[in-house]
BATI-918578 format. One record per residue (C-alpha): residue number from 1; z, x, y. Coordinates in steps of 0.001 Angstrom, whole numbers, plus 500000, padded with zeros to 6 digits. Layout:
REM residues N
{r NUM; {Z; X; Y}}
...
//
This chain:
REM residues 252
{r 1; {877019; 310429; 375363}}
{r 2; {875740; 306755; 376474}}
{r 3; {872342; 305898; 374827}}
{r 4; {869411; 304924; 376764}}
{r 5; {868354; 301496; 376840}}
{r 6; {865060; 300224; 375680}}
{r 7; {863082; 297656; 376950}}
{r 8; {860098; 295657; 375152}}
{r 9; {856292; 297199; 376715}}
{r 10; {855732; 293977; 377817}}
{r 11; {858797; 293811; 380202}}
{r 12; {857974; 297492; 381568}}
{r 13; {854388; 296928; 381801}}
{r 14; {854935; 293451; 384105}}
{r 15; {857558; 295063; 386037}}
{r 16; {854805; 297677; 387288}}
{r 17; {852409; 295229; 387527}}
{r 18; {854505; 293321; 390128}}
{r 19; {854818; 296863; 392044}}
{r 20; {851179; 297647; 391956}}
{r 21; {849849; 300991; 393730}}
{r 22; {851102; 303922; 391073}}
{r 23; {848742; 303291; 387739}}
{r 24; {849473; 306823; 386537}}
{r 25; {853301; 306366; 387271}}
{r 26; {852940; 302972; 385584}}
{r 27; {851099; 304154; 382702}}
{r 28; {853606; 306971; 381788}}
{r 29; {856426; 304691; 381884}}
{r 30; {855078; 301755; 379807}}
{r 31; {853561; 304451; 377753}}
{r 32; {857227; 306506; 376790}}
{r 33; {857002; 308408; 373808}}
{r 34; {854217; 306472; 372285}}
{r 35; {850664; 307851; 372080}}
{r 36; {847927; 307172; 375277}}
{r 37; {847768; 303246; 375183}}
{r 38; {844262; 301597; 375353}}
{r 39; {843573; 298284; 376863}}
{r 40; {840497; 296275; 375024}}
{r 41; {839383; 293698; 377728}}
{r 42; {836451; 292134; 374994}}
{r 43; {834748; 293158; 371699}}
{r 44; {833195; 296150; 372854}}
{r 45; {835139; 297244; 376030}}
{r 46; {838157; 299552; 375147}}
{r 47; {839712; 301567; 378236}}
{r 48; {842823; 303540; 378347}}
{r 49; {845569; 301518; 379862}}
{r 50; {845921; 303924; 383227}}
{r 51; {841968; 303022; 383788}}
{r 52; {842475; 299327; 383403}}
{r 53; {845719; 299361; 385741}}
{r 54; {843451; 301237; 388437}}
{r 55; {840466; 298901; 387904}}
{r 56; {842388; 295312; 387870}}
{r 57; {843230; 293803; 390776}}
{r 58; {846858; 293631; 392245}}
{r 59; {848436; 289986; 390226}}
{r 60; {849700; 287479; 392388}}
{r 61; {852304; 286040; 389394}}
{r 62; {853346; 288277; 386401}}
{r 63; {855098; 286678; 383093}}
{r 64; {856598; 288091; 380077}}
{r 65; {857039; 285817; 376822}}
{r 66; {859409; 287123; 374318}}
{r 67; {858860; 284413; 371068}}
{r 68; {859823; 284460; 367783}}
{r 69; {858936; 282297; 365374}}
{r 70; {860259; 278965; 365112}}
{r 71; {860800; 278555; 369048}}
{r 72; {858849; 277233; 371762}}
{r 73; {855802; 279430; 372771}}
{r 74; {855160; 279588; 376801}}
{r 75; {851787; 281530; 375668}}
{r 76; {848584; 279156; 375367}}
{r 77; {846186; 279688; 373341}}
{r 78; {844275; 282033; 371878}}
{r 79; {847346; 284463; 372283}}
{r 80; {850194; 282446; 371327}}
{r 81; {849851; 283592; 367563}}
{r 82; {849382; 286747; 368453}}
{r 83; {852060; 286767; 371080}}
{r 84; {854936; 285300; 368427}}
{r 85; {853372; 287941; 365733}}
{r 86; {854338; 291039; 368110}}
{r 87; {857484; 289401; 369958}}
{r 88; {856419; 289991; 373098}}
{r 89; {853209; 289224; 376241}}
{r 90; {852512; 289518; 379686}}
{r 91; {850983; 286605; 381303}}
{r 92; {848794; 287792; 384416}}
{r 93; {847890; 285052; 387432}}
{r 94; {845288; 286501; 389505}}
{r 95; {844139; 284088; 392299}}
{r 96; {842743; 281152; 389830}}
{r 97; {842129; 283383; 386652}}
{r 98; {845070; 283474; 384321}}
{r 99; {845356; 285485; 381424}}
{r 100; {847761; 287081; 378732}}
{r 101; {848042; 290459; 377387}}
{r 102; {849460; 291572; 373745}}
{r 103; {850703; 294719; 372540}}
{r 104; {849408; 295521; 369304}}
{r 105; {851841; 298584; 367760}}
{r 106; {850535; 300786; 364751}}
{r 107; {853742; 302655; 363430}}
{r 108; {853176; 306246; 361824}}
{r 109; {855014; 308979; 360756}}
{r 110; {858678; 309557; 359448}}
{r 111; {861917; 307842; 360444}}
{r 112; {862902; 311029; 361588}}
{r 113; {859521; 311366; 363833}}
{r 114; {858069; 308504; 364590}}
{r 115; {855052; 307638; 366717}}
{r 116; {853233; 304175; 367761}}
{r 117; {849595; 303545; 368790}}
{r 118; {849408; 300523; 370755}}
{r 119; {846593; 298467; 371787}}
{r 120; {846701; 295867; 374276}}
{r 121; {844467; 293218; 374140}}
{r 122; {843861; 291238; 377217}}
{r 123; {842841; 287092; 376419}}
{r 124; {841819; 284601; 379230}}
{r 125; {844155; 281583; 378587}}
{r 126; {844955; 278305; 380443}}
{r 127; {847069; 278555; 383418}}
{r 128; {850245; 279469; 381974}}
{r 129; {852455; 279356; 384899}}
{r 130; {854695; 275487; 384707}}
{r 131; {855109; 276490; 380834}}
{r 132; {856682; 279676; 381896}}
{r 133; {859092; 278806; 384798}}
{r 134; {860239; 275389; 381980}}
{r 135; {860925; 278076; 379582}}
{r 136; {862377; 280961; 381933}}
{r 137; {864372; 279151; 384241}}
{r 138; {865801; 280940; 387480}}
{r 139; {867513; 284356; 387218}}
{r 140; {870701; 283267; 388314}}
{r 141; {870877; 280522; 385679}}
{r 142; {869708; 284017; 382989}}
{r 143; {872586; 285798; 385240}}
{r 144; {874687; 283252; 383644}}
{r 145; {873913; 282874; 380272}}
{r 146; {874337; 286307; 379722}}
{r 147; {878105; 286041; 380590}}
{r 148; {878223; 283700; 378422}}
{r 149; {876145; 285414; 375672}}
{r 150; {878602; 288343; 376070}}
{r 151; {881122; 286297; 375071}}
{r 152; {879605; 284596; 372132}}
{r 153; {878609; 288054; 370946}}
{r 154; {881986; 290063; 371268}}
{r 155; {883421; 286927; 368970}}
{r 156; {880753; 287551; 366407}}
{r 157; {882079; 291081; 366756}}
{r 158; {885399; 290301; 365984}}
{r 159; {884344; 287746; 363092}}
{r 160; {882114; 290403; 361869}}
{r 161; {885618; 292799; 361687}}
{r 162; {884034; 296035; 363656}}
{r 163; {886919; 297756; 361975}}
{r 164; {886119; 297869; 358014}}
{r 165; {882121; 298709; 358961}}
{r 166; {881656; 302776; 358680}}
{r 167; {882720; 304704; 361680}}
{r 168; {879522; 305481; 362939}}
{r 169; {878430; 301618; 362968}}
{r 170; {881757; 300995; 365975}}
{r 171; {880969; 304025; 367702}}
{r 172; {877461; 302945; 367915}}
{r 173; {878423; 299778; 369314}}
{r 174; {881005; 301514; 371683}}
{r 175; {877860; 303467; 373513}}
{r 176; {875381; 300926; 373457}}
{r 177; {878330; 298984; 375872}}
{r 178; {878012; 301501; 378519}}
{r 179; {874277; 302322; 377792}}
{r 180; {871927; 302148; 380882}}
{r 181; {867998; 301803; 381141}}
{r 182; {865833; 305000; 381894}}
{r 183; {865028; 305286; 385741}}
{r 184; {862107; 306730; 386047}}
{r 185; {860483; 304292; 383274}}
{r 186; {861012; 301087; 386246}}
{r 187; {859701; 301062; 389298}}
{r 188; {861086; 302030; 392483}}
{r 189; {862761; 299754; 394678}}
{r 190; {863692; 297437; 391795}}
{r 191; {865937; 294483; 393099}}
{r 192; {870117; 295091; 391721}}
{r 193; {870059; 291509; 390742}}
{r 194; {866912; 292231; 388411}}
{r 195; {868155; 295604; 387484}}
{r 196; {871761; 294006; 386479}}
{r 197; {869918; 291528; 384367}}
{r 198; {867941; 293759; 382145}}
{r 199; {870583; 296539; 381540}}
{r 200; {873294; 293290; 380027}}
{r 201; {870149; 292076; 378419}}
{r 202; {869506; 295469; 376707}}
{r 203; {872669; 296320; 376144}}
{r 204; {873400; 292755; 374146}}
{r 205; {869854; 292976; 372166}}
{r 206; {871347; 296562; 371077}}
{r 207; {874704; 295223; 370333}}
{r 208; {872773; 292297; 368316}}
{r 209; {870694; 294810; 366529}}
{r 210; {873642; 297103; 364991}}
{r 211; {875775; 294030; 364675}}
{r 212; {873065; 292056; 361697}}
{r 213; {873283; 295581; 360158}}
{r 214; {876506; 294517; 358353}}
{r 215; {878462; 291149; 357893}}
{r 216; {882009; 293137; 357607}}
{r 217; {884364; 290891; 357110}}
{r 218; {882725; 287829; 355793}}
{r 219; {883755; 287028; 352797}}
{r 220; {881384; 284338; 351806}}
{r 221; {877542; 283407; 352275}}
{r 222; {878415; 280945; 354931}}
{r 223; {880828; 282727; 357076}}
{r 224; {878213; 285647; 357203}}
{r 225; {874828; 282810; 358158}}
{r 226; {877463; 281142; 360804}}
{r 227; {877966; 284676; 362327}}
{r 228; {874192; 285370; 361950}}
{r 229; {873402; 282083; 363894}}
{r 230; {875791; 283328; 366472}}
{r 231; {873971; 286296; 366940}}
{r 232; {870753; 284992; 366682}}
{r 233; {871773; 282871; 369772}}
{r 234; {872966; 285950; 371794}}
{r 235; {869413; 287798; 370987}}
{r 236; {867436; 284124; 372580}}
{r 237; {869522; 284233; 375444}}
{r 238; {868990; 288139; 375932}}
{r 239; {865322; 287769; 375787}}
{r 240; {865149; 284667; 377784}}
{r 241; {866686; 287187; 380449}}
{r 242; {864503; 289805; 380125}}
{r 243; {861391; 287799; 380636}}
{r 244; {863724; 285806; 383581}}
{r 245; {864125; 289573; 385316}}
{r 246; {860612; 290763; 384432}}
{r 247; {859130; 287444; 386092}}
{r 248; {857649; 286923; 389085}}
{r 249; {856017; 283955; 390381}}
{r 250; {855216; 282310; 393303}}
{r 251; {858550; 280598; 394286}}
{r 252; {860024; 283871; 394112}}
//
């Protein structure tokens, strides 16, 4: 059976906030299997996230920032730090008032039952809009790095020799390919184009994750960090896509 594909909170939670009108529907699929999020808007102001999706107004521009360390940051400050720390923000445009909002995740329990608390905190920034559409790009030019990505990762794949890792590692890989996102976690009347976009992207951040597991066939320490390069690669294109698809700003 074909695994469900998972998406960073940040891309859910911009996705809904570009199709404002259903905070409760929003907040259960941003929310998943994780406990009741909270949203702390200042020091002493902590609301659960359906309250502060009912409360804000409707965004005119939504952004999602996927950094890691080492790249470019389309986050300003004061959340930048915080932004790279968790891998992930949504950048909120609201007439003239532009802000960003970070996921902070508390992991408990076992492997075998896990659970995450997660606090957003929400952080007026500078306007954060020209940084984001540099960064982004278009989602036909994303549309097209993927293909590409796809490519780049199915010859780390072979480099990596799929067939001497453990069974289980290839069949992983084999489900992940025809893996598809959770509908009733995006909003309704998501775009194909958009929809097309996250599922390769998910798919190929999977594929990514199981492939670093193991360097198969390398047989030295370079041939393995060449492959891991490679792969690193596919993963910055993949996000780059995901916060192309979760995007929405004015031109669009």
């Amino acid at each position: 059976m074909a695994p469900a594909l998972d998406l960073p909170r940040s891309v859910l939670l911009a996705l809904w906030l570009s199709s404002p009108g259903e905070p409760r529907r929003a907040t259960l699929a941003v929310q998943g299997a994780d406990e009741p999020h909270v949203v702390r808007r200042g020091d002493d102001d902590v609301v659960p996230l359906v309250q502060w999706l009912t409360d804000s107004p409707a965004p005119t521009e939504v952004g999602v920032a996927l950094p890691v360390p080492g790249e470019p940051v389309a986050v300003p400050p004061p959340a930048s730090g915080d932004a790279t720390a968790a891998g992930e923000c949504v950048l909120v445009a609201t007439g003239d008032a532009t802000s960003a909002v970070v996921p902070h995740v508390e992991r408990f329990g076992s492997d075998l039952e896990p659970g995450h608390l997660v606090r957003w905190s929400l952080v007026d920034v500078a306007d954060w809009r020209r940084a984001a559409h540099a960064q982004v790009g278009s989602l036909e030019e994303a549309e097209r790095a993927l293909r590409d990505g796809l490519r780049t990762a199915t010859e780390a794949l072979v480099g990596l020799d799929v067939a001497r890792w453990s069974a289980d590692a290839a069949d992983e890989i084999a489900r992940v390919r025809d893996g598809a996102l959770t509908p009733s976690r995006l909003p309704a009347g998501l775009d194909g184009q958009r929809l097309r976009v996250l599922t390769s992207a998910a798919r190929l951040r999977a594929i990514v994750r199981l492939a670093v597991r193991d360097d198969g066939g390398a047989v030295n320490l370079w041939q393995a960090d060449q492959r891991s390069t490679a792969l690193r690669e596919v993963d910055r294109v993949a996000r780059r896509a995901m916060a192309a698809a979760a995007t929405r700003l004015a031109r669009d």
